[in-house]
C-alpha positions, 0 to 999 in steps of 0.5 A: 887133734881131730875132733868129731861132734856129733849133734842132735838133728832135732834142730839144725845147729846153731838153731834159729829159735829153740834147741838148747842142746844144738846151741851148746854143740854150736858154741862148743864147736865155733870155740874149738875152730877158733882155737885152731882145732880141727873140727867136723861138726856133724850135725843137719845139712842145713847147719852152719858153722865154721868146722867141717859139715858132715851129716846125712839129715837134709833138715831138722825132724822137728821142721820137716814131719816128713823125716822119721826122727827114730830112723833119721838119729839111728842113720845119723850116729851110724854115719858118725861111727863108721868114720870113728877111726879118723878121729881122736875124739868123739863129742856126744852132745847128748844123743842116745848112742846104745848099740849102734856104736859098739861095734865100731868103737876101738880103744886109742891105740 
């Protein structure tokens, strides 16, 4: 099974202080490569982890104020979906996926 998980670029994940929902994507992530799944974590280019790193936001947007949030998280979930196809599983921790991911989304086949 391929899983993606796509976590929030607030922080880098797992974080060095704050950032709740980056830790939960981290330990969830760290547990399923322990078990043997394979995992690509995608997440700030900065973060580490045991899965594969795939992402498009060099830093955390609460780290740099150079980096627009609302255009960096548009950027980051389509960079997610337009790979969507590879993967059995697509793991939100919880990123507001609207419209961008419509159009790319196909049931299981």
């Amino acid at each position: 099974m391929r899983i993606a998980m796509l976590a929030p670029i607030s922080w880098r994940t797992p974080p060095r202080h704050y950032g709740p929902w980056e830790q939960v994507t981290s330990l969830l992530t760290e547990a399923l490569v322990a078990r043997g799944v394979d995992v690509t974590l995608f997440a700030t280019m900065d973060s580490k982890t045991a899965a594969k790193l795939d992402g498009v936001c060099p830093a955390p947007y609460s780290e740099d104020p150079a980096i627009d949030a609302k255009v960096w998280e548009m950027l980051h979930i389509a960079h997610v979906f337009e790979q969507a196809s590879e993967f059995d599983l697509i793991h939100n921790q919880p990123i507001s996926c609207r419209s961008p991911s419509r159009g790319w989304l196909r049931p299981p086949s």
